[in-house]
C-alpha positions as CSV (number, residue, x, y, z in Angstrom):
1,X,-33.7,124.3,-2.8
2,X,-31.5,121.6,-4.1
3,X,-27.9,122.6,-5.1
4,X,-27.1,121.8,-9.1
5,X,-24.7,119.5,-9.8
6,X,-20.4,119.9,-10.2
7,X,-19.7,120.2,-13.8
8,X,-16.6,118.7,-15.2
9,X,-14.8,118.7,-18.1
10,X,-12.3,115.7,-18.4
11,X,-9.7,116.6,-21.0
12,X,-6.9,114.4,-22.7
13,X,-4.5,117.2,-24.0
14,X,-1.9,116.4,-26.5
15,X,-0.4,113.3,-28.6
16,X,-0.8,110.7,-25.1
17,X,-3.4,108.1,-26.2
18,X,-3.7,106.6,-23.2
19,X,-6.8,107.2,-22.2
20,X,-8.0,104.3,-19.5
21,X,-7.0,106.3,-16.3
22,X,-9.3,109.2,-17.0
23,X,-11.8,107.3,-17.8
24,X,-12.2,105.7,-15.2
25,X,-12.1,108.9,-13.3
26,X,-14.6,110.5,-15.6
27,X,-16.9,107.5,-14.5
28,X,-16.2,107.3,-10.6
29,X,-17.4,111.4,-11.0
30,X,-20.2,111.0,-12.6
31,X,-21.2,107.7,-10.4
32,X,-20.8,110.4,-7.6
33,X,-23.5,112.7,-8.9
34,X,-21.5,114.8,-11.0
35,X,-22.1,115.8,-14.5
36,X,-19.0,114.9,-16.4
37,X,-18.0,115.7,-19.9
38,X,-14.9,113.5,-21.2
39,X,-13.2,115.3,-24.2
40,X,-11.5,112.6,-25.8
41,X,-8.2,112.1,-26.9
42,X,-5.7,114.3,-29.0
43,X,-7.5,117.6,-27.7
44,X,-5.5,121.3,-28.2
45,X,-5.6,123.3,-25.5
46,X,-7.4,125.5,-27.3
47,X,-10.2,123.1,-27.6
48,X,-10.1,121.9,-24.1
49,X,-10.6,125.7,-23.0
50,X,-13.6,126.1,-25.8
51,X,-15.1,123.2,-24.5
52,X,-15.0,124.1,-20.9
53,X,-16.5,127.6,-21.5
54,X,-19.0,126.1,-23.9
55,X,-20.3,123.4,-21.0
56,X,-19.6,126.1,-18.6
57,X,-18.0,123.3,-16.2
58,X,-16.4,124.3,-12.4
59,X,-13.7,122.1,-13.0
60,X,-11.3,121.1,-15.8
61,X,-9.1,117.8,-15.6
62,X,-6.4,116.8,-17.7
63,X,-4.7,113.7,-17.7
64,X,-0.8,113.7,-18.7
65,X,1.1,110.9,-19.2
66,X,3.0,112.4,-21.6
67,X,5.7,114.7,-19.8
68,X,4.0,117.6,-21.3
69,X,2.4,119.2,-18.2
70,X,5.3,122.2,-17.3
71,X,3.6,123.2,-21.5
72,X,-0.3,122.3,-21.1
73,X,-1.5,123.2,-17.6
74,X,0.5,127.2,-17.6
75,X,-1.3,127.3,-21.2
76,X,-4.8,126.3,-20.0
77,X,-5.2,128.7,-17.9
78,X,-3.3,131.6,-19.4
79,X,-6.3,130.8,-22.5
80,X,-8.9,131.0,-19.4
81,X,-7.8,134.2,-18.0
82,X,-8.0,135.5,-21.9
83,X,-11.5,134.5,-22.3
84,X,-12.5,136.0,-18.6
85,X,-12.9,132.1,-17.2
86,X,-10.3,132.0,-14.6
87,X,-12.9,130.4,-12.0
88,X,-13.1,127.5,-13.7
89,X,-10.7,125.3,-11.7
90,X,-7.9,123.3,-12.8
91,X,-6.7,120.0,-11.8
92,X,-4.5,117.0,-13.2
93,X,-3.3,114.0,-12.9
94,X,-0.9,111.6,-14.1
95,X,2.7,110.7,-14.5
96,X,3.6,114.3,-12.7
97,X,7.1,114.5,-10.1
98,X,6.8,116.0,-7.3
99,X,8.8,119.2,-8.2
100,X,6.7,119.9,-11.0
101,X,3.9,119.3,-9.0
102,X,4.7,121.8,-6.3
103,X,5.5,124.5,-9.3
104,X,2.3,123.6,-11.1
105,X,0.8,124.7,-7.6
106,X,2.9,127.7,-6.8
107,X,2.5,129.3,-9.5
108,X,-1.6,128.9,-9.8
109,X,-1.5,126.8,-12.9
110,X,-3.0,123.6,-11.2
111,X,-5.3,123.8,-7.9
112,X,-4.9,120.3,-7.7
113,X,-2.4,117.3,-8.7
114,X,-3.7,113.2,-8.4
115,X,-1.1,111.1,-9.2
116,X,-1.4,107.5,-10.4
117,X,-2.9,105.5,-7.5
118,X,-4.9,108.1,-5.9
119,X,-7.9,107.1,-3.9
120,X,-11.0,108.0,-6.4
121,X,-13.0,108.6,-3.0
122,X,-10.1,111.6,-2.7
123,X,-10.7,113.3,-5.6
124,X,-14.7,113.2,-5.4
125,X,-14.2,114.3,-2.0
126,X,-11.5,117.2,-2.8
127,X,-14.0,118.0,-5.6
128,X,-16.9,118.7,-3.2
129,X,-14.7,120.4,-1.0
130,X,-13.2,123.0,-3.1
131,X,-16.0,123.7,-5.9
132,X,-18.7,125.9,-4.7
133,X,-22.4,125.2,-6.4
């Protein structure tokens, strides 16, 4: 029997408009057999949480430029555990220090954090690892 595919949700929370990072990581995913869904740009958490129950994804990613992430990612899933979806898994990327990173981690409001220049061949494969189909 064949296992179904990852599901992911690619989200772009906030006012950041830059957008060419995540998609390119929303491509390399899907080129890797997953089934992606890229939310666009100028998402609310709110909608990023709707959408990830709605496409009943494993996995949401935001990408944060913006300085925002200590606000979006303890938000996320705080909205998750509210709607009984705290096994989707969280992950992010972007312009992130190390500090925040470790904190994001700590306290269980990121599983995961890529920073600009990560391998893409290091997420798919963290992906695989850590999302059971």
């Amino acid at each position: 029997m064949a296992q179904r595919k990852i599901r992911v949700l690619m989200a772009k929370p906030g006012l950041d408009g830059h957008d060419r990072g995540v998609k390119v990581i929303a491509r390399g995913l899907r080129d890797a057999g997953m089934e992606v869904v890229y939310t666009g740009l100028h998402q609310t958490v709110e909608q990023v949480v709707q959408a990830a129950i709605q496409e009943d994804v494993d996995v949401v990613g935001l990408s944060i430029l913006s300085g925002a992430h200590m606000t979006f990612f303890p938000r996320v899933m705080e909205l998750l555990r509210q709607r009984g979806a705290q096994d989707i898994m969280v992950i992010g990327g972007g312009t992130i220090p190390q500090a925040d990173i470790r904190e994001l981690k700590e306290k269980g409001w990121a599983r995961e954090i890529f920073t600009p220049g990560t391998n893409l061949e290091t997420i798919v494969e963290w992906i695989r690892t850590n999302v059971r189909t």
